[in-house]
C-alpha positions in Angstrom: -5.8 -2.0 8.0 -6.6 1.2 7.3 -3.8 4.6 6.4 -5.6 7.5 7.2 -3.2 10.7 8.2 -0.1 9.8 7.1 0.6 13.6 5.7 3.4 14.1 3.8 4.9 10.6 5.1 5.6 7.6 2.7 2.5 4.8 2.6 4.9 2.0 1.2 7.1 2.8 4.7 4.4 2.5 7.1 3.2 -0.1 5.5 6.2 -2.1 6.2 6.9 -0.9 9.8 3.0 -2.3 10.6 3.5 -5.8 8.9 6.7 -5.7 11.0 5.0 -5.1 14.4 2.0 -7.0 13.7 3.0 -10.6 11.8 0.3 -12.8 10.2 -0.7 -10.1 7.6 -0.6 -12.3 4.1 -2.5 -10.0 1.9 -2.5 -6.3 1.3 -4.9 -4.2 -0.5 -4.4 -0.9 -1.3 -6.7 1.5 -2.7 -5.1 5.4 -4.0 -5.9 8.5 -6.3 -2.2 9.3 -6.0 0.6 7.7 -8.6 3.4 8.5 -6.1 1.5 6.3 -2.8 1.0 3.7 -5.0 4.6 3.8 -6.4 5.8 3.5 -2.9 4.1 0.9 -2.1 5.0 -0.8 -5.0 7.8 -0.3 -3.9 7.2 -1.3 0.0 6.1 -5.0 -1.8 8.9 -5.9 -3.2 11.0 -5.6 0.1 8.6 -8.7 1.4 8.4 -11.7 -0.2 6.1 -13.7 1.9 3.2 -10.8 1.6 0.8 -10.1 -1.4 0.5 -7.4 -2.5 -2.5 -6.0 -4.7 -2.6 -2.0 -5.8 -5.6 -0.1 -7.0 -5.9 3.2 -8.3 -9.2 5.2 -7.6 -9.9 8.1 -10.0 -13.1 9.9 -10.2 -15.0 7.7 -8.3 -13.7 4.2 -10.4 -11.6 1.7 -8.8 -8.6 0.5 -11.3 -5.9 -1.6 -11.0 -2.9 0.0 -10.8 -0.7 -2.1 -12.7 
């Protein structure tokens, strides 16, 4: 999946409420310059326990983990 427009809204939320309506979904990677979507999405993981979840933090061009 892809989050594109999702202004002012949490990430980690609408994250959730798509796994919810689409099931089967076993992997998530997710890709942000911003410390606050990726802290609410790290968030959003640990309400599911049968999803993995891996974060990434982009910065300048240079893809990082973000933990």
């Amino acid at each position: 999946m892809i989050i594109k427009g999702v202004t002012g809204g949490d990430k980690g939320e609408w994250i959730l409420s798509y796994l919810a309506a689409n099931e089967g979904f076993t992997n998530v990677e997710f890709y942000d310059d911003q410390d606050e979507n990726i802290i609410n999405v790290l968030r959003a993981s640990e309400k599911v326990s049968n999803v993995t979840f891996s974060l990434y933090k982009v910065l300048h061009g240079e893809i990082k983990p973000a933990l």
